[in-house]
N, CA and C of each residue as an Amber inpcrd file, in Angstrom:
protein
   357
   0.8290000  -1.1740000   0.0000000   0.0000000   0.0000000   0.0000000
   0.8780000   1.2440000   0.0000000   0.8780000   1.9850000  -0.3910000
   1.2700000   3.6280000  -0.9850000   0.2990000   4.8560000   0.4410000
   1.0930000   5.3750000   1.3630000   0.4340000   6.5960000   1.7410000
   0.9920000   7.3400000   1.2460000  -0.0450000   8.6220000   1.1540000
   0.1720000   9.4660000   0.2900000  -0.7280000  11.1240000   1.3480000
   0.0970000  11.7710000   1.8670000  -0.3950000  12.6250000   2.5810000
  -0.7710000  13.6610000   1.3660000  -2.3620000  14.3210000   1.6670000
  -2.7150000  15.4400000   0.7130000  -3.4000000  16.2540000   1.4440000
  -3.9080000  17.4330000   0.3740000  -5.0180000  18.0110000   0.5560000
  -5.9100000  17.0980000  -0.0110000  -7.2020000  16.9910000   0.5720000
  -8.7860000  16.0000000   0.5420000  -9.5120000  16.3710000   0.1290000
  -9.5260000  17.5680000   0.7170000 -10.3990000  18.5250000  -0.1540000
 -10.8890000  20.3190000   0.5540000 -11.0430000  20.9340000  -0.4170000
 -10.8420000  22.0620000  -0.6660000  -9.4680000  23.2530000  -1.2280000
  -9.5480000  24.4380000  -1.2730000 -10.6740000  25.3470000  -0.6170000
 -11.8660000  25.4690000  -1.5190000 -12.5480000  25.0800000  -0.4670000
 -13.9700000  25.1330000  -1.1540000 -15.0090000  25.7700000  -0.3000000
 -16.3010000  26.4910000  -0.5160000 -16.8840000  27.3550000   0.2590000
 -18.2570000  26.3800000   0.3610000 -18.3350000  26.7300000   1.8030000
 -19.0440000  25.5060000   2.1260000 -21.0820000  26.2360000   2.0320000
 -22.1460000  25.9680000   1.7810000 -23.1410000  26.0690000   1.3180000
 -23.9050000  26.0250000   2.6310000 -25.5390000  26.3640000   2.4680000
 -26.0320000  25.8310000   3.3940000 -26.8740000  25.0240000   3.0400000
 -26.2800000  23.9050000   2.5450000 -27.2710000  22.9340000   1.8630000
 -26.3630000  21.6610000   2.5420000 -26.6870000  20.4380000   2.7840000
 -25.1590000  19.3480000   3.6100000 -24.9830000  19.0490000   2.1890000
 -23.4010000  18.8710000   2.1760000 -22.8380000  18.3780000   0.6640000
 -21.4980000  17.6750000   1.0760000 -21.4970000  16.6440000   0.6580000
 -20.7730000  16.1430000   0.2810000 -19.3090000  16.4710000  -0.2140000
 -17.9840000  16.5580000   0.8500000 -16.7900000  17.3740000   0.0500000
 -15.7630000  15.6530000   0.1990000 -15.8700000  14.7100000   0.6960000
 -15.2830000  13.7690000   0.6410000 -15.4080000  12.6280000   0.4520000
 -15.3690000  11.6210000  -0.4400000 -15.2800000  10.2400000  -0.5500000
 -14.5760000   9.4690000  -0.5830000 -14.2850000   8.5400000   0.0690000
 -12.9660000   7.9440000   0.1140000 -13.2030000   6.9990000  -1.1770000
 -12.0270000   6.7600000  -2.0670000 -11.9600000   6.0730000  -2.9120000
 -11.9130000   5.0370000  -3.0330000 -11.7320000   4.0830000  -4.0740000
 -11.9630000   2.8040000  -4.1400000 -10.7630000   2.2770000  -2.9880000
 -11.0460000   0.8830000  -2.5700000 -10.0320000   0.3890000  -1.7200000
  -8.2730000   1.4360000  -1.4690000  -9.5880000   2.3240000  -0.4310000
  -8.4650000   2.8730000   0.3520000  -8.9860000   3.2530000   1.6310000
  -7.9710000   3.8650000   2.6850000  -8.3120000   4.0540000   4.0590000
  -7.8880000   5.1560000   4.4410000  -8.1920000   6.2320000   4.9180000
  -7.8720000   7.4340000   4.6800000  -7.7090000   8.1420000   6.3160000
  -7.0670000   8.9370000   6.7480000  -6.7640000   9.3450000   8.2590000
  -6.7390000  10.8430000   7.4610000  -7.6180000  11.7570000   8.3980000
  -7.7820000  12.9570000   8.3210000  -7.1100000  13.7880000   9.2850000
  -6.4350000  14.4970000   9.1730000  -5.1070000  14.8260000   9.8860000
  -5.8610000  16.0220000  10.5920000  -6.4640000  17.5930000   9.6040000
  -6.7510000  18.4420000   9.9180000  -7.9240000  19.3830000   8.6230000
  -8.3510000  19.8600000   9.5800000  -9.7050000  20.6570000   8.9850000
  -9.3540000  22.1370000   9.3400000  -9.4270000  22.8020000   8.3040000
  -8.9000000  25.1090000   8.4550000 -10.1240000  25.1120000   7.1420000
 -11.1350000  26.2750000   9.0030000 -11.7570000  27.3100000   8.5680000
 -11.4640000  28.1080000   8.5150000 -12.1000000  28.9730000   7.3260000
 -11.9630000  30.4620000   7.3020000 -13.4810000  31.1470000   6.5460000
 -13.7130000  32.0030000   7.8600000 -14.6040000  33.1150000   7.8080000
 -14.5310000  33.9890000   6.8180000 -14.9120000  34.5870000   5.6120000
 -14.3720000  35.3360000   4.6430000 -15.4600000  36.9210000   4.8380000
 -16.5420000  36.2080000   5.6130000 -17.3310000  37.0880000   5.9400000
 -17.0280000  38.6210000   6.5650000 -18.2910000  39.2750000   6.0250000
 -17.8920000  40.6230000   7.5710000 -18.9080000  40.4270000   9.0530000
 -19.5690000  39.0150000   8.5750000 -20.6360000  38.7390000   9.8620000
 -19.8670000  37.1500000  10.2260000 -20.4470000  37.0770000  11.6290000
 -20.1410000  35.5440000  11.8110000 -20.9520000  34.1810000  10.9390000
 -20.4620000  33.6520000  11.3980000 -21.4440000  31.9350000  10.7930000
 -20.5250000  31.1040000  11.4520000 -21.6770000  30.0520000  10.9320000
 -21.2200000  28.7270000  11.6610000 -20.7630000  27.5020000  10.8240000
 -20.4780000  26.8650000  10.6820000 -20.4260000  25.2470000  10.0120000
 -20.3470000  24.0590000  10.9430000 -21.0140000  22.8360000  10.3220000
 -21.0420000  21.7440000  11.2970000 -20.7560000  20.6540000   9.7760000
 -19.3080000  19.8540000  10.3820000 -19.1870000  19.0530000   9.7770000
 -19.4910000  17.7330000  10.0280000 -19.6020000  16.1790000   9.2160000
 -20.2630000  15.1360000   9.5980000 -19.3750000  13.9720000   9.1060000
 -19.5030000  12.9450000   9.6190000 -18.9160000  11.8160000   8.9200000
 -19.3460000  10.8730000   8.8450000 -20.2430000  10.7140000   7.8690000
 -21.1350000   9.7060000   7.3040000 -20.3320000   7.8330000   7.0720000
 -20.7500000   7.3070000   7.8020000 -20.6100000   6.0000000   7.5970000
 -21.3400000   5.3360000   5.9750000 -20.5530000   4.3390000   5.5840000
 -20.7580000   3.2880000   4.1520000 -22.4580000   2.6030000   4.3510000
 -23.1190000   3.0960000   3.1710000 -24.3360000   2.4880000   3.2260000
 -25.5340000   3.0410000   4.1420000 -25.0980000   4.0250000   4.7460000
 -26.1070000   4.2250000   6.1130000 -26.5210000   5.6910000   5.7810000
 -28.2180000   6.2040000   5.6040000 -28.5330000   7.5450000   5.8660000
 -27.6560000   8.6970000   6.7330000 -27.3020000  10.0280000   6.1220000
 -27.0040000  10.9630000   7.0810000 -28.1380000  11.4860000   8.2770000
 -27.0540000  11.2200000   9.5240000 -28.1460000  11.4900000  10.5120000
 -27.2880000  12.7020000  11.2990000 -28.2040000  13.1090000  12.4350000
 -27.3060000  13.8630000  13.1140000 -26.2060000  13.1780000  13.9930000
 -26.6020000  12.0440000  14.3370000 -25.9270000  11.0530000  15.5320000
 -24.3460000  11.0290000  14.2270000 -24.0650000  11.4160000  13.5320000
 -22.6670000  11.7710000  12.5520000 -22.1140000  12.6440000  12.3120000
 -22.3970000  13.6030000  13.7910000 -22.1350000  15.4270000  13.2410000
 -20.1340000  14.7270000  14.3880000 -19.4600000  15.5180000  13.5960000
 -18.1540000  15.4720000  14.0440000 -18.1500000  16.9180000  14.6590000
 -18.4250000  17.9080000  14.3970000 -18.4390000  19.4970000  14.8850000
 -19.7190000  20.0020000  14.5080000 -20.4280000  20.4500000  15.8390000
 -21.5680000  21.0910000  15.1270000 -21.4540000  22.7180000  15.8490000
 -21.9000000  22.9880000  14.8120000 -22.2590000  24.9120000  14.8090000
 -20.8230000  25.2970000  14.9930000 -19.5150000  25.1830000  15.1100000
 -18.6040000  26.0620000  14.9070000 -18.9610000  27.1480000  14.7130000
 -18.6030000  28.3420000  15.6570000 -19.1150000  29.4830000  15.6250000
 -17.9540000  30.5760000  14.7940000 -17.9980000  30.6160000  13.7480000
 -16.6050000  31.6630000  13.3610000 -17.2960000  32.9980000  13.3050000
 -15.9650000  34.1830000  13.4750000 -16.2960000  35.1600000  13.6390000
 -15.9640000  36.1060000  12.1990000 -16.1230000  36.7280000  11.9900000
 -15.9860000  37.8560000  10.6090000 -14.0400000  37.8460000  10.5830000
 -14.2100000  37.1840000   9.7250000 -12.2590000  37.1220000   9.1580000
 -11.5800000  36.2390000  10.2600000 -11.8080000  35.0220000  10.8600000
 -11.7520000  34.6750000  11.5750000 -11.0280000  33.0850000  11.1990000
 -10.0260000  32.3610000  11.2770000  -9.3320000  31.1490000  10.7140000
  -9.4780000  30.2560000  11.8900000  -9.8420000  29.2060000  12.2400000
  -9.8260000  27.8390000  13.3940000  -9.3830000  26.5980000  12.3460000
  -8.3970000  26.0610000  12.6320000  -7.4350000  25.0100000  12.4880000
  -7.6160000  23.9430000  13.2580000  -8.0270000  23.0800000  13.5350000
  -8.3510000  21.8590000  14.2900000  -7.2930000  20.6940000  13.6220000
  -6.8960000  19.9450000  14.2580000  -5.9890000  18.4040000  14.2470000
  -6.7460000  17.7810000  14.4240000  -6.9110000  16.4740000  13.6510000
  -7.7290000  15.1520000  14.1100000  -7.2430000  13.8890000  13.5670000
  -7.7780000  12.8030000  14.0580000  -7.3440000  11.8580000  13.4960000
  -8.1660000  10.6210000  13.0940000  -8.6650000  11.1760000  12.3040000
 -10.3890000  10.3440000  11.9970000 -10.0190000   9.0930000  10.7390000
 -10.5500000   8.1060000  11.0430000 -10.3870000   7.2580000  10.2530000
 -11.2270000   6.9420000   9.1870000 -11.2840000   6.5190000   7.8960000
 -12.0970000   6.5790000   7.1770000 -12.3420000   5.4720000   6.1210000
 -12.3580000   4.7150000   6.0510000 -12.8850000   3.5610000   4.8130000
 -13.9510000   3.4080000   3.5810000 -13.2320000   2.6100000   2.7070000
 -13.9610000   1.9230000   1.4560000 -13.5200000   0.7200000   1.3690000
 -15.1470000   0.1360000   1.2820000 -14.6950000  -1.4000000   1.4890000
 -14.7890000  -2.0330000   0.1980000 -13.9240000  -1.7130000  -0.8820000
 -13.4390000  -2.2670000  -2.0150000 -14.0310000  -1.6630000  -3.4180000
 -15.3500000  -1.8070000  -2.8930000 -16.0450000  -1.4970000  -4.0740000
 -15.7240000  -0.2270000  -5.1570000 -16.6020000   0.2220000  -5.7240000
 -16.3650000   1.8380000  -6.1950000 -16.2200000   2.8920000  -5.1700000
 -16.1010000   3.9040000  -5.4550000 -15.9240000   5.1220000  -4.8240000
 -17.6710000   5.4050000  -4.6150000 -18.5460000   5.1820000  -3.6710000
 -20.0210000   5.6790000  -3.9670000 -20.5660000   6.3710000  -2.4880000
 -21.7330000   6.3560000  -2.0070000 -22.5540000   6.5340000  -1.0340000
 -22.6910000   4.8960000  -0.2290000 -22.9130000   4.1820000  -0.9870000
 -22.8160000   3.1110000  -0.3430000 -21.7030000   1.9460000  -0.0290000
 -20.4210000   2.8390000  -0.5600000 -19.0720000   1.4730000  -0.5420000
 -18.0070000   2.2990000   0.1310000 -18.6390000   3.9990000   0.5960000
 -17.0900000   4.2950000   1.0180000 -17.9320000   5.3680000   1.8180000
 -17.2110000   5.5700000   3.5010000 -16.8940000   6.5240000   4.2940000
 -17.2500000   7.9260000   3.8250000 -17.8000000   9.2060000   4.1920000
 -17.6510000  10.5960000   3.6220000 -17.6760000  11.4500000   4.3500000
 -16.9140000  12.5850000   4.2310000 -17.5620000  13.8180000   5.4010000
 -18.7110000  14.5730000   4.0340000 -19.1830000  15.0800000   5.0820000
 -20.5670000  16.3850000   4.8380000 -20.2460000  17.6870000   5.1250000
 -20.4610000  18.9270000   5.0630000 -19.9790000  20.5330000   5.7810000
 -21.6840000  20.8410000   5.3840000 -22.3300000  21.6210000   6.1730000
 -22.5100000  22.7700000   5.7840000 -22.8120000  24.0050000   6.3940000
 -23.3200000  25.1940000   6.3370000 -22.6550000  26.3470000   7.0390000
 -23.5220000  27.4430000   7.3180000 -24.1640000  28.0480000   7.8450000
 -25.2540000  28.8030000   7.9660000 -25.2540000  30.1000000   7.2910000
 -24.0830000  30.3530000   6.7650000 -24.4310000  31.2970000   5.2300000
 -23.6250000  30.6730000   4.0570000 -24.2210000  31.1330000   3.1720000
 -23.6670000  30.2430000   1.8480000 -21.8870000  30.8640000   1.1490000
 -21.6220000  31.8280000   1.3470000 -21.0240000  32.6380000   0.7490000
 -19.5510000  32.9190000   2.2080000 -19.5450000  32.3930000   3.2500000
 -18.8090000  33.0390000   4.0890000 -18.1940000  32.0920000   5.1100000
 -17.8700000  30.5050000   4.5670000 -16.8970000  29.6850000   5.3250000
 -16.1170000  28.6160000   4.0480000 -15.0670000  29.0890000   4.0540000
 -13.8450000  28.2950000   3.4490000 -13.7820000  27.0240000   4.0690000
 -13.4900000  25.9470000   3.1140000 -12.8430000  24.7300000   4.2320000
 -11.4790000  23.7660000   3.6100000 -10.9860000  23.7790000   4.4630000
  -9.6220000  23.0480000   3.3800000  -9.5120000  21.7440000   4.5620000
  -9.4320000  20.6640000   4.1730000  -9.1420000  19.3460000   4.6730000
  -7.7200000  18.4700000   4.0550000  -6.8570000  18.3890000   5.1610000
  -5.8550000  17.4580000   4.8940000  -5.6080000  16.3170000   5.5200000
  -5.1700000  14.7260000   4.8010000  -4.7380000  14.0220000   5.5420000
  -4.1200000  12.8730000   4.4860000  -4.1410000  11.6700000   5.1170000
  -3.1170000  10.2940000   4.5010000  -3.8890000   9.7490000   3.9430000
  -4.1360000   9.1470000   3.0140000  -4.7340000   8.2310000   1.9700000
  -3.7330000   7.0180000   1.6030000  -4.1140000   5.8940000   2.1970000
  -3.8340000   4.7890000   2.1850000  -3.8360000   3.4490000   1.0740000
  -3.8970000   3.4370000  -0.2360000  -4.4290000   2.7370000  -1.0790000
  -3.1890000   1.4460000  -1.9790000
């Protein structure tokens, strides 16, 4: 197996709709190192990110951070070490691990995610 430390995903501006910014790919295992917000706003907002388990509805009982409160120009950097799987199949909703974001204004939280991808 090949690790391969990256960016996962972003910068991307997170919505207030839940979306989908990660899937783990076909047979791989993925450790999420760290998650940097940024407020771009001149008001606060919030984001709550999730980590949806293989095959299973998004629920709340999958919120990893909820309501993060950022402030107007405001950056929070968090470390983690979240584990993540695909159990062989394709890259889908039902064969692989995902996080979710979304953010209580559409226009005013950045999110950049890094970590190891295992494949």
């Amino acid at each position: 197996m090949a690790m391969s430390y990256k960016r996962l995903a972003g910068p991307l501006t997170a919505t207030t709709s839940t979306t989908s910014i990660y899937t783990v790919p076909q047979n791989t295992t993925t450790v999420i190192k760290e998650f940097i917000f940024t407020n771009y706003s001149a008001g606060s907002a919030t984001v709550t990110v999730y980590i949806k388990e293989a095959g299973v509805a998004l629920a709340d009982g999958h919120i990893m951070i909820s309501d993060l409160s950022l402030a107007a120009d405001e950056t929070f950097s968090m470390s983690a070490s979240v584990v993540l799987h695909n159990d062989g199949g394709t890259a889908s909703d039902t064969t692989s691990d995902q996080i979710h974001i979304v953010a209580s204004a559409g226009t005013a939280i950045n999110v950049v995610m890094n970590g190891i991808e295992d494949a």
